[in-house]
PAZAPA-4460 file (N, C-alpha, C; in steps of 0.05 Angstrom, whole numbers, plus 32768, in hexadecimal, padded with zeros to 4 digits):
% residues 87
    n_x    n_y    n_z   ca_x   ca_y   ca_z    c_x    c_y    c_z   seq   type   mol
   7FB5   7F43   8084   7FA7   7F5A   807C   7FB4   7F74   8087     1      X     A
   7FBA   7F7B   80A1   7FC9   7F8A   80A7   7FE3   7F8F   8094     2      X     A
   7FF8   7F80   8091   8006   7F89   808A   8001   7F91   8068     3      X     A
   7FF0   7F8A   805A   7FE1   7F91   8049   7FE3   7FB6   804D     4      X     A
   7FCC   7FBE   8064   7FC6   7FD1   806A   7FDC   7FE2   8075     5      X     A
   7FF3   7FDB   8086   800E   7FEE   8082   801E   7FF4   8068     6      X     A
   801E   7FDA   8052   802D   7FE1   8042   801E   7FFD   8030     7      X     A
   8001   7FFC   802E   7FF1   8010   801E   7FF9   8025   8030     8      X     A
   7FFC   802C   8046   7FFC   803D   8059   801A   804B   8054     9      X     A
   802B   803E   8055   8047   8042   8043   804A   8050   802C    10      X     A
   8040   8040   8021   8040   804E   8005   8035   806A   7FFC    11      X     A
   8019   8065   8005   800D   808A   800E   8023   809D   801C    12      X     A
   802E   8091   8028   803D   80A6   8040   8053   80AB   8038    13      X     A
   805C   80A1   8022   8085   80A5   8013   8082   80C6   8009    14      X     A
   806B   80C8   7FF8   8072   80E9   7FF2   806F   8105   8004    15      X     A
   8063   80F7   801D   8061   810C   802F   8074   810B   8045    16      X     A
   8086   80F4   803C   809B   80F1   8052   80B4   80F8   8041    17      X     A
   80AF   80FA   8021   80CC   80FF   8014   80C9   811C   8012    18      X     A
   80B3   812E   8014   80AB   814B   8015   80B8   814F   802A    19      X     A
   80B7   814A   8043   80B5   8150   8068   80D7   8150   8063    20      X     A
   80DD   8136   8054   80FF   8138   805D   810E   814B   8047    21      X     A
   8102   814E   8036   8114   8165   801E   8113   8182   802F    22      X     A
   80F2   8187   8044   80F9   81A5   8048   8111   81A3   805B    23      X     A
   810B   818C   806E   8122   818F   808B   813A   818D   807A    24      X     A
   8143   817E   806A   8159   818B   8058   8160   81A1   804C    25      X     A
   8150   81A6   8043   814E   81CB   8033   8155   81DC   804F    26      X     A
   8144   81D5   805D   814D   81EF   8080   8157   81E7   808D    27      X     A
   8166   81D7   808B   816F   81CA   80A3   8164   81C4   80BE    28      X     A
   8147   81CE   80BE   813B   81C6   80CF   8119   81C5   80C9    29      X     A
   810A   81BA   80D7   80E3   81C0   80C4   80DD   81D7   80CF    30      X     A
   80D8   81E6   80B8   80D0   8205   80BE   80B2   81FC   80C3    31      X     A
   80A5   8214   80D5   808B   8215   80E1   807A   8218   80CB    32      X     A
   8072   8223   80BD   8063   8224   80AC   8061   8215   808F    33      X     A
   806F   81FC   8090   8073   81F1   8073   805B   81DD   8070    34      X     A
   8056   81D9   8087   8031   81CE   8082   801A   81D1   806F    35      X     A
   801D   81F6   8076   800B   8207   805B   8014   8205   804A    36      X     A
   8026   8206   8044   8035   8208   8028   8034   81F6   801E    37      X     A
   8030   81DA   8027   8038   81C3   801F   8033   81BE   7FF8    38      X     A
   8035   81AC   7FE8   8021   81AE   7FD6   8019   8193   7FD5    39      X     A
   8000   8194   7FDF   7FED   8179   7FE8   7FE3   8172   7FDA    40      X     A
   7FDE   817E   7FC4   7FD4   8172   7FA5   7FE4   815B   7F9E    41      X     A
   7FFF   8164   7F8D   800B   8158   7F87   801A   813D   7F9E    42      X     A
   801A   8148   7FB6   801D   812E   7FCB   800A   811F   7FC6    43      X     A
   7FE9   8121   7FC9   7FDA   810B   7FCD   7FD1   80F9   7FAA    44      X     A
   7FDA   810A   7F94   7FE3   8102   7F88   7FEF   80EF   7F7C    45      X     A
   800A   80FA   7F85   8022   80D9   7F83   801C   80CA   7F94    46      X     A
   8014   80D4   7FAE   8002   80B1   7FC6   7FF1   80A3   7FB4    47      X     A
   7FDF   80AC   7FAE   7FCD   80A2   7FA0   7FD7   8091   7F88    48      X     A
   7FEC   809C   7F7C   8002   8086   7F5F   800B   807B   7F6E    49      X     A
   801A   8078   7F84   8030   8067   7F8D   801A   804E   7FA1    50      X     A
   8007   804C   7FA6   7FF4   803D   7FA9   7FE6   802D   7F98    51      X     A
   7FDB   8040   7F7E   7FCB   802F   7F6B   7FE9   801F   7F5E    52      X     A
   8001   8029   7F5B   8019   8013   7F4D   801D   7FF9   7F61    53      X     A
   8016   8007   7F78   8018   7FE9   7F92   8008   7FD6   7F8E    54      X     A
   7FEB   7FDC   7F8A   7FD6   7FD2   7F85   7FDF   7FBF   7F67    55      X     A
   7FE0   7FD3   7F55   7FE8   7FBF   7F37   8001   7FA7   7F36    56      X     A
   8013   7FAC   7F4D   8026   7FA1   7F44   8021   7F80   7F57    57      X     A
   8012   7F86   7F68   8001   7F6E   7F7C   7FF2   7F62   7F6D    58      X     A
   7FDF   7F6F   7F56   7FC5   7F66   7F4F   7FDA   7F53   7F31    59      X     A
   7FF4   7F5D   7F30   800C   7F53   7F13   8014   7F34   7F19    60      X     A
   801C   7F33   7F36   802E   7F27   7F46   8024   7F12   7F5A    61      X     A
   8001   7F10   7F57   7FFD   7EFB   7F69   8011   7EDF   7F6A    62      X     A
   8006   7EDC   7F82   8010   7EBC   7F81   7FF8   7EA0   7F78    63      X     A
   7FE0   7EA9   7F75   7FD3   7E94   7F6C   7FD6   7E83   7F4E    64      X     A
   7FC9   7E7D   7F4A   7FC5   7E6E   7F32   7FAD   7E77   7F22    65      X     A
   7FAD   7E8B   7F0B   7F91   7E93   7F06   7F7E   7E7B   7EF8    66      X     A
   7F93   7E69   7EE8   7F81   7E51   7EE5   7F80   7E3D   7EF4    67      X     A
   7F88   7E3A   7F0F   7F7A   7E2C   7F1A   7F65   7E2B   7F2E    68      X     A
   7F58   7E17   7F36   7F3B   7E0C   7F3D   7F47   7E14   7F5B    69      X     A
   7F2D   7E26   7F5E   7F26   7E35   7F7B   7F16   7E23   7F90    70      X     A
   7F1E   7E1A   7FA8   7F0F   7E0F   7FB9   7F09   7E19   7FD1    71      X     A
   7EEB   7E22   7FD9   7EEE   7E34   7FEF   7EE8   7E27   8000    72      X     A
   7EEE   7E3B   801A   7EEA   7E33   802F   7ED9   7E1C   803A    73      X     A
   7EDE   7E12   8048   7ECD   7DF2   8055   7EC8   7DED   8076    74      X     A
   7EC6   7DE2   8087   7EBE   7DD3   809B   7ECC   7DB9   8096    75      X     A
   7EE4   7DB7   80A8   7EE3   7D95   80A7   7EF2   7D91   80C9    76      X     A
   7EE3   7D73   80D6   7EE4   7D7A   80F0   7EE3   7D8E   80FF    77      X     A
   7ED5   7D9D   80F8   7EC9   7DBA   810F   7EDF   7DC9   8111    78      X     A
   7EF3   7DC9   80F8   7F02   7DE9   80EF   7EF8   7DEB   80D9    79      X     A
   7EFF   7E0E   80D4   7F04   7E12   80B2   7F1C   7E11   80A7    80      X     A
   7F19   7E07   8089   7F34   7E09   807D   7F26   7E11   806B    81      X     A
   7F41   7E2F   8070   7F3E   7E40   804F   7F3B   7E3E   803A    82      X     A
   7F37   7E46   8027   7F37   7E40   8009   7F53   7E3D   7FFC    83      X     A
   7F4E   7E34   7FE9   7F73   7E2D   7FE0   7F65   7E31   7FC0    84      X     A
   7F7F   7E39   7FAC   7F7F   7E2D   7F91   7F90   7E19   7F87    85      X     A
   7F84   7E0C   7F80   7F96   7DF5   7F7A   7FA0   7DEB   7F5D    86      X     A
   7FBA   7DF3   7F52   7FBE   7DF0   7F3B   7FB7   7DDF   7F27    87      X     A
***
């Protein structure tokens, strides 16, 4: 689940890290005030596309089997064993 939660965290964060590095390129250094200026619309924006395409392309690309038979979770000798699908 974590790494779940970094990769979304990634993805949000590419347009405000490809903004950050175009100004330090443009000035050769981060000017003080490019914060205000920023345009945060269109950043949270493309976070928001480059997430829901993460999301679609996971929800494209599982690894399960959609037709096969779901068995959940159990008790056997005093562990659990997960659910599995089984083709």
């Amino acid at each position: 689940m974590l790494k779940v939660i970094v990769q979304l965290l990634l993805a949000a964060s590419i347009p405000f890290l490809l903004y950050m590095a175009w100004i330090v390129i443009r000035d050769g250094r981060p000017a003080p005030g490019w914060l205000r200026t920023a345009p945060w619309n269109a950043i949270a924006i493309s976070s928001v596309c480059l997430v829901s395409l993460l999301l679609g392309f996971w929800a494209l690309t599982g690894t399960s089997d959609p037709e096969g038979a779901y068995s959940p979770p159990r008790i056997e000798d005093g562990k659990i064993v997960p659910g599995t699908v089984a083709d």
